[in-house]
Every structure is written in C-alpha cells, then in structure tokens.
PAVOTOR-458343 format. One line per field, with one value per residue: residue in three letters; x, y, z of N, C-alpha, C in turn. Coordinates in Angstrom, 1 decimal. Example, Ala and Ser with C-alpha at 12.3 -4.5 7.8 and 13.67 -1.06 7.14 Angstrom:
<sites>
resn = (Ala_Ser)
n_east = (13.2_12.8)
n_north = (-5.7_-2.2)
n_up = (7.8_7.1)
ca_east = (12.3_13.7)
ca_north = (-4.5_-1.1)
ca_up = (7.8_7.1)
c_east = (13.2_12.9)
c_north = (-3.3_0.0)
c_up = (7.8_7.9)
</sites>
This chain:
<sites>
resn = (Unk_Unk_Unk_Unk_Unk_Unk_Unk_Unk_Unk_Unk_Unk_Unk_Unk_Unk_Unk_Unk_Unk_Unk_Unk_Unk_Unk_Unk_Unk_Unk_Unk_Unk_Unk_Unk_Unk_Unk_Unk_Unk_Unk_Unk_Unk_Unk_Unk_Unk_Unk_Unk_Unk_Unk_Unk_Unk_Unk_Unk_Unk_Unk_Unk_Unk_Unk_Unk_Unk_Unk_Unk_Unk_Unk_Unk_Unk_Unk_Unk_Unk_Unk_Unk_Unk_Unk_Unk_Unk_Unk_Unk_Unk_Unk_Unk_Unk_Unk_Unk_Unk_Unk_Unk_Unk_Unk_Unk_Unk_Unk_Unk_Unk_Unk_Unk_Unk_Unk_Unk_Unk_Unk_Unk_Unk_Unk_Unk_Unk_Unk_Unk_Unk_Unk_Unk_Unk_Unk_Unk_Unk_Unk_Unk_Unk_Unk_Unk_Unk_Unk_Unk_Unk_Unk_Unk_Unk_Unk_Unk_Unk_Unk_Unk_Unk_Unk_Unk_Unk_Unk_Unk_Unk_Unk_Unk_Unk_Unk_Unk_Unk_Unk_Unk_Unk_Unk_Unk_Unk_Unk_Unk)
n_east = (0.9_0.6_2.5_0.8_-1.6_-1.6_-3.1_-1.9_-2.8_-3.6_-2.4_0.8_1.9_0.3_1.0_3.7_4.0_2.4_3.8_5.7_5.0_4.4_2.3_1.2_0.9_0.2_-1.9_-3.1_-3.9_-3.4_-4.9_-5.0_-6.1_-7.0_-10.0_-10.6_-12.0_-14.2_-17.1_-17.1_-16.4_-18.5_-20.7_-19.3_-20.0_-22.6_-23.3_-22.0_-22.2_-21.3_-21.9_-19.8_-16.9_-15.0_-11.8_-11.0_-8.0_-7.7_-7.9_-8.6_-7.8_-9.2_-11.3_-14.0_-12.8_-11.6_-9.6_-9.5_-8.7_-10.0_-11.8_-12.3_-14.5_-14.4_-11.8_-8.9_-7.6_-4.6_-5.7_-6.1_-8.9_-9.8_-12.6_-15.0_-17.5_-21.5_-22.1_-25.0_-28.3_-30.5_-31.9_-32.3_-29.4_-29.7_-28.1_-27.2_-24.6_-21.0_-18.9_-16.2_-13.7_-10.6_-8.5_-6.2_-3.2_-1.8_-0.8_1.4_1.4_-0.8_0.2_2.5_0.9_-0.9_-1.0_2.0_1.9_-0.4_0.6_2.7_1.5_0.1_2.3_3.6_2.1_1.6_4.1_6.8_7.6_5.4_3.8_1.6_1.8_-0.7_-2.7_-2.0_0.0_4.0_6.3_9.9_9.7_11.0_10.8_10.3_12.5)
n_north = (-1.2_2.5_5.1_7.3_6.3_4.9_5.2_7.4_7.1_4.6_1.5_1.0_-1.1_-2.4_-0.4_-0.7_-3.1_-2.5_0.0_-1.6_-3.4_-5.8_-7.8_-10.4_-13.3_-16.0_-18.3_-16.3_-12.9_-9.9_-6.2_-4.0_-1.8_1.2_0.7_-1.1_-3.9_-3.1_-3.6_-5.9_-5.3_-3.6_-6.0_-7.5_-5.8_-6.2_-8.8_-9.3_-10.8_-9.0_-6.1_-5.1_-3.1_-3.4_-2.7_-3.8_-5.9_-8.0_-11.4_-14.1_-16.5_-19.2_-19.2_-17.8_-16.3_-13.4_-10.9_-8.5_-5.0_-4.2_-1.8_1.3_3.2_5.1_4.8_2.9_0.4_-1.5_-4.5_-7.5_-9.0_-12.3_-13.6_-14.9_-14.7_-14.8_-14.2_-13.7_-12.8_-11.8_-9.4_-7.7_-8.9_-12.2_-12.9_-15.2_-16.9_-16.6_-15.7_-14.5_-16.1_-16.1_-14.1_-11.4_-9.6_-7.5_-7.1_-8.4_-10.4_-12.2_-12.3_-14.3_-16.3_-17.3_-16.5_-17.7_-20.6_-21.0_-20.7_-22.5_-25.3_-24.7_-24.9_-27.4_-28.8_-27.8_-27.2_-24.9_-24.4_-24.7_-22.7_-20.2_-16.6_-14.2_-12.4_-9.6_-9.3_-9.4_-11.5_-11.1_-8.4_-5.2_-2.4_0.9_3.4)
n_up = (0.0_-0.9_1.2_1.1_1.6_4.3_6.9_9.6_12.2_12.6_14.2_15.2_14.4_12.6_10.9_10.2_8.6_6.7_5.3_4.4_2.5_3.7_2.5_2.0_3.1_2.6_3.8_4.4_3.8_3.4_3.8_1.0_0.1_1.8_2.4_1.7_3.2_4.3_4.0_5.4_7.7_8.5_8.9_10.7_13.0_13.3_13.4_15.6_18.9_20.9_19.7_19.1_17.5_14.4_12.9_9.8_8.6_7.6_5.6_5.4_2.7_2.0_3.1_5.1_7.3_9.0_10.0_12.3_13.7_16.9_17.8_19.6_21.6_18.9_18.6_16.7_18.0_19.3_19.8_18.3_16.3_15.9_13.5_12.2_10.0_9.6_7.5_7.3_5.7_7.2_8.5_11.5_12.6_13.7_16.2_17.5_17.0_18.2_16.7_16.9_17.2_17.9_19.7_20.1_21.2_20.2_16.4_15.9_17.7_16.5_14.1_14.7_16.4_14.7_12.4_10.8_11.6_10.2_7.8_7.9_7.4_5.1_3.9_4.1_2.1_-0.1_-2.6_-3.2_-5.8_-6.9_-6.0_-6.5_-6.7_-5.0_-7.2_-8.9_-7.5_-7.7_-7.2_-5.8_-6.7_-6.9_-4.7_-4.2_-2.6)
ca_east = (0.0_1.0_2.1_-0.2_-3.0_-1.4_-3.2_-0.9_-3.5_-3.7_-1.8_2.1_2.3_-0.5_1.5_4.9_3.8_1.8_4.7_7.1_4.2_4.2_0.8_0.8_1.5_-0.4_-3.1_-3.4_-3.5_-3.9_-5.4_-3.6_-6.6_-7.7_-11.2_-11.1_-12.8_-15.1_-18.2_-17.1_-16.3_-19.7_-21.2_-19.3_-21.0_-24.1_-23.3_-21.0_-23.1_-21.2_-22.1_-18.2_-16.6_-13.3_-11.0_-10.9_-6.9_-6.5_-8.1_-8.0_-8.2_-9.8_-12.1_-14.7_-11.9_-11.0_-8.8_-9.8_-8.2_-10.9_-12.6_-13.1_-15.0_-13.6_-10.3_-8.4_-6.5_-3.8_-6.0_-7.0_-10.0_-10.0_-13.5_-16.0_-19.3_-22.3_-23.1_-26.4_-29.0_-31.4_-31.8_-31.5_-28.9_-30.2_-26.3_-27.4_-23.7_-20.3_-18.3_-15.2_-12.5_-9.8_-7.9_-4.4_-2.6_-1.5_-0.9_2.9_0.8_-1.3_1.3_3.2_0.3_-2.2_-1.1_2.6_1.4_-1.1_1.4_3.9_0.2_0.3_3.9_3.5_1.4_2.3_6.0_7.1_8.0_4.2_3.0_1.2_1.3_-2.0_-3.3_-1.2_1.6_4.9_7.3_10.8_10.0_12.0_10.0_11.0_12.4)
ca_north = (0.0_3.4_5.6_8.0_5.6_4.5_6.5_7.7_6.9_3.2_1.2_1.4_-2.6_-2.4_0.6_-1.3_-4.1_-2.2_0.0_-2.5_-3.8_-7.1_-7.9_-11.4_-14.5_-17.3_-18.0_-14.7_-11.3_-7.8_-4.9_-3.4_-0.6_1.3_0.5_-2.6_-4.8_-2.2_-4.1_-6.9_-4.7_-3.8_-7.6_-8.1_-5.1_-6.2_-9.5_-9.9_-11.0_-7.5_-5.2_-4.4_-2.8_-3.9_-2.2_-5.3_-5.3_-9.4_-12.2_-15.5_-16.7_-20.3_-19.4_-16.6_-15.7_-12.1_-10.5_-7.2_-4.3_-3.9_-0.1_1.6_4.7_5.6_4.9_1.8_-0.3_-3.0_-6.1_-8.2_-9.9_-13.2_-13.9_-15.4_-13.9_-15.7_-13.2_-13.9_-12.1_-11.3_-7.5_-7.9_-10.4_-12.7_-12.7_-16.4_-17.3_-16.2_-15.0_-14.7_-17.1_-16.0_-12.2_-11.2_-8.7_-7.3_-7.7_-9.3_-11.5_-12.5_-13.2_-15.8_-17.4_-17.9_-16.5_-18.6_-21.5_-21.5_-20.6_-24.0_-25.9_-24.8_-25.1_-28.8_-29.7_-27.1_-27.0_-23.7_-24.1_-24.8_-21.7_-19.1_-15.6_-13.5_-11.3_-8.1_-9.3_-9.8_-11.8_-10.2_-7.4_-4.0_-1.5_2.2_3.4)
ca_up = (0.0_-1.1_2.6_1.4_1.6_5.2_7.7_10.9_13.2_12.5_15.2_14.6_14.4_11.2_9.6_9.9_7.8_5.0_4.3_3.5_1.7_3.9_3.0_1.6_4.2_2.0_2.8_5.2_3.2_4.7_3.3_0.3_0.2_3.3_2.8_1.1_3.9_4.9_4.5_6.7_9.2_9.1_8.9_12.2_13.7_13.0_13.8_16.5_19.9_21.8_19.0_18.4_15.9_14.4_11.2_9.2_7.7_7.0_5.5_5.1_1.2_1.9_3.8_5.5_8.6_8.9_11.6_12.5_15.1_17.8_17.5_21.5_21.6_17.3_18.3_16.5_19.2_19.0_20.2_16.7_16.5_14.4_13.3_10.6_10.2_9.1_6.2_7.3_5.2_7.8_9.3_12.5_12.6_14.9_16.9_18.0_17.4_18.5_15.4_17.4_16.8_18.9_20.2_20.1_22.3_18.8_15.5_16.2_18.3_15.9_13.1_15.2_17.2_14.0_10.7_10.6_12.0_8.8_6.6_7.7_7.6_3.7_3.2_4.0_1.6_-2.0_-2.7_-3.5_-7.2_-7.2_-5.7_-7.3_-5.8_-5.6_-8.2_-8.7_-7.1_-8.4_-6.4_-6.4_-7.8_-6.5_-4.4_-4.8_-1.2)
c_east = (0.9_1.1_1.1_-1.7_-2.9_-2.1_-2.5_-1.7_-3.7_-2.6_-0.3_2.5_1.8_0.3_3.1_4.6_3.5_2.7_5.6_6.5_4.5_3.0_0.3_1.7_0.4_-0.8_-3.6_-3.0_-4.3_-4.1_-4.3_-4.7_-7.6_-9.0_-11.8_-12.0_-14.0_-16.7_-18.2_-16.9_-18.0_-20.8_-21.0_-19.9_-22.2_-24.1_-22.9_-22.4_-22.9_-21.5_-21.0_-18.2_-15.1_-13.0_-10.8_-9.5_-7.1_-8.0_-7.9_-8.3_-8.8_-11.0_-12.9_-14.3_-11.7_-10.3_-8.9_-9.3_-9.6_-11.0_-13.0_-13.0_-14.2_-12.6_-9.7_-7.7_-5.8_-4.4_-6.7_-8.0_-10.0_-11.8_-13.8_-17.5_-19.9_-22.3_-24.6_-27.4_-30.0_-31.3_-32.8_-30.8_-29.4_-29.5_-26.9_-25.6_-22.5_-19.3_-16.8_-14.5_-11.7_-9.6_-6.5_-4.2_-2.2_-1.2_0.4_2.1_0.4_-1.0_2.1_2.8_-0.6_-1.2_0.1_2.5_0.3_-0.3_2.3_2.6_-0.2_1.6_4.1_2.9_1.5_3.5_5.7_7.5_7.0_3.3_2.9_1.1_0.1_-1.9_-2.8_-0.4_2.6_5.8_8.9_10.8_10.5_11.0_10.7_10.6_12.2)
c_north = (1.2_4.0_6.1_7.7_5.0_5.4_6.6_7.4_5.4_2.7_0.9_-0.3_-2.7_-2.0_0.1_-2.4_-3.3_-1.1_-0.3_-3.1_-5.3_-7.7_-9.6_-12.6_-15.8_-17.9_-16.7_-13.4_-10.0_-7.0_-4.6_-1.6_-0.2_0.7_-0.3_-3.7_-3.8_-2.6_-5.3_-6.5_-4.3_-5.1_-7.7_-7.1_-6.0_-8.1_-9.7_-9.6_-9.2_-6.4_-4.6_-4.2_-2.8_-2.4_-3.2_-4.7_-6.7_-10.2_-13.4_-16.1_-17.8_-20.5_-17.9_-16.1_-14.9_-11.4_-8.5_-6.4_-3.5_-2.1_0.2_2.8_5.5_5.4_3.3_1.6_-1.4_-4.5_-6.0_-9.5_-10.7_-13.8_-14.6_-15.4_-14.9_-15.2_-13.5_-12.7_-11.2_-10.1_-8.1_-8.9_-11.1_-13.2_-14.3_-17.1_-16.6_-16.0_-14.9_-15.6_-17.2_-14.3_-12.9_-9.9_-7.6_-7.9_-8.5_-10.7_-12.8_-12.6_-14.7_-16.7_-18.2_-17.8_-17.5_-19.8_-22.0_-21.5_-22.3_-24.7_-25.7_-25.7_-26.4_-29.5_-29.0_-26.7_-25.7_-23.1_-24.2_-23.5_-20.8_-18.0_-14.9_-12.8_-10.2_-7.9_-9.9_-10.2_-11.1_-8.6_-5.9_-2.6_0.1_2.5_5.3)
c_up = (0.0_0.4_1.8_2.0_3.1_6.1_9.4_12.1_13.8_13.7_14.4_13.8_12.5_10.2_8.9_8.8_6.4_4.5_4.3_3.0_2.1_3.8_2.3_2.4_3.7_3.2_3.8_3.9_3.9_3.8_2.2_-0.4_1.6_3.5_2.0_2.2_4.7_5.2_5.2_7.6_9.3_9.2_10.3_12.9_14.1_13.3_14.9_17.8_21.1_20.9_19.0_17.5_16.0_12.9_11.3_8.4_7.5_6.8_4.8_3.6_1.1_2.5_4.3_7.0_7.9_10.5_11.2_13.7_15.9_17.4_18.9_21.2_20.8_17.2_18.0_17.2_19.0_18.9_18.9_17.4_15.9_14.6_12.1_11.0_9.6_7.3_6.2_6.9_6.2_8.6_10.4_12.4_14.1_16.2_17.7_18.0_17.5_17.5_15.4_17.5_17.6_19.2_20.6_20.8_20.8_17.6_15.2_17.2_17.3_14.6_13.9_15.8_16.0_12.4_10.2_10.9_11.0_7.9_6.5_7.3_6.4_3.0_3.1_3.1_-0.3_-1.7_-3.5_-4.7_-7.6_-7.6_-6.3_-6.4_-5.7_-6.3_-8.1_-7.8_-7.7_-6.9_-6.9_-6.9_-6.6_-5.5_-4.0_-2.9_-1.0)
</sites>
C-alpha cells in the first residue's frame, strides 16, 4: 500500500507491515486498500453478539476468517480480533452465534500465534515451485524506497 494511503493513526504494528508492503502471508493477506474490507467490518458489527466494531486489515483466502483491530470509543486499538461472520442475510442479525475465533494482544501476536502456524500448515502440503502468488503481485520485484 502506497504511505499515502497508510493512515498515521492506525496502530504502529498495522503501519509497519503495510509500508514495506508485507501484506501477503499465503493464505493470510492484509489490506492493500484502506477501505477494502469495509463491508465486513460492518457484517461483524451487526453480527458480533457485543455489537463491536473492528478495522478489518486481514483475510484468510480459503475461507470466511478475517482478523480485525478492535474499534473503542472511534479509536483503532492494537487487540485483533479473528472472526468469521455468518453473512447472514437477515436484518437484525439474529447474533445467535459467537463469530469470534480467537484475540491477540496485537498484530505481532497474531502473526506468530495464528497467521505462521497456517502458513507452515500450507507449506507442507504445495512445494514452492508450485505456488502461485496472488493477483497483482509480483514476487521479487524492486519496491521504490
């Protein structure tokens, strides 16, 4: 993500990663536009059983987990949320189940307890001359400092 597009307020952990453009950890990927997960942040609203609100930066590509940085009274905070919503259609969501997955102390937490521990749990099973990178990324390629 471009800095400009980084905003200074975001938690320092978040901002270190997106600009050195660490945003792809197969099968975890993180935001690469600020307000790309924006309607899943609102799903978990409207789902989640405490009516929280997260910033959604990561999701999981196999699946409907997203890890989101908790939201307290407008202000984004280090603890990540990992969830999976229902996408349930129904207005009111009927918050019958718990959406929440786990919580991390931060987002360094929540790289070493969850997202590398999926990554070896890939790595074991597609060899690396296999793997394809995602969509409008280039492996290797040079990033202007």
């Amino acid at each position: 993500m471009h800095r400009s597009k980084i905003n200074p307020t975001w938690p320092n952990a978040l901002r270190w990663f997106l600009v050195q453009e660490l945003t792809s950890f197969t099968p975890w990927h993180f935001i690469t536009e600020p307000d790309e997960l924006t309607g899943v942040a609102q799903t978990f609203h409207r789902e989640d059983v405490y009516d929280g609100h997260v910033f959604v930066f990561a999701r999981r590509q196999d699946c409907d987990d997203f890890a989101g940085l908790e939201v307290v009274e407008g202000q984004i905070t280090d603890r990540v949320i990992q969830f999976h919503p229902t996408f349930s259609p129904s207005l009111p969501s009927p918050k019958k189940w718990h959406i929440t997955i786990q919580t991390f102390e931060d987002i360094f937490e929540f790289i070493s307890s969850c997202v590398i521990p999926d990554m070896k749990d890939w790595a074991v099973v597609e060899d690396a001359i296999d793997f394809e990178p995602p969509p409008n990324k280039s492996l290797g390629r040079t990033r202007e400092i």
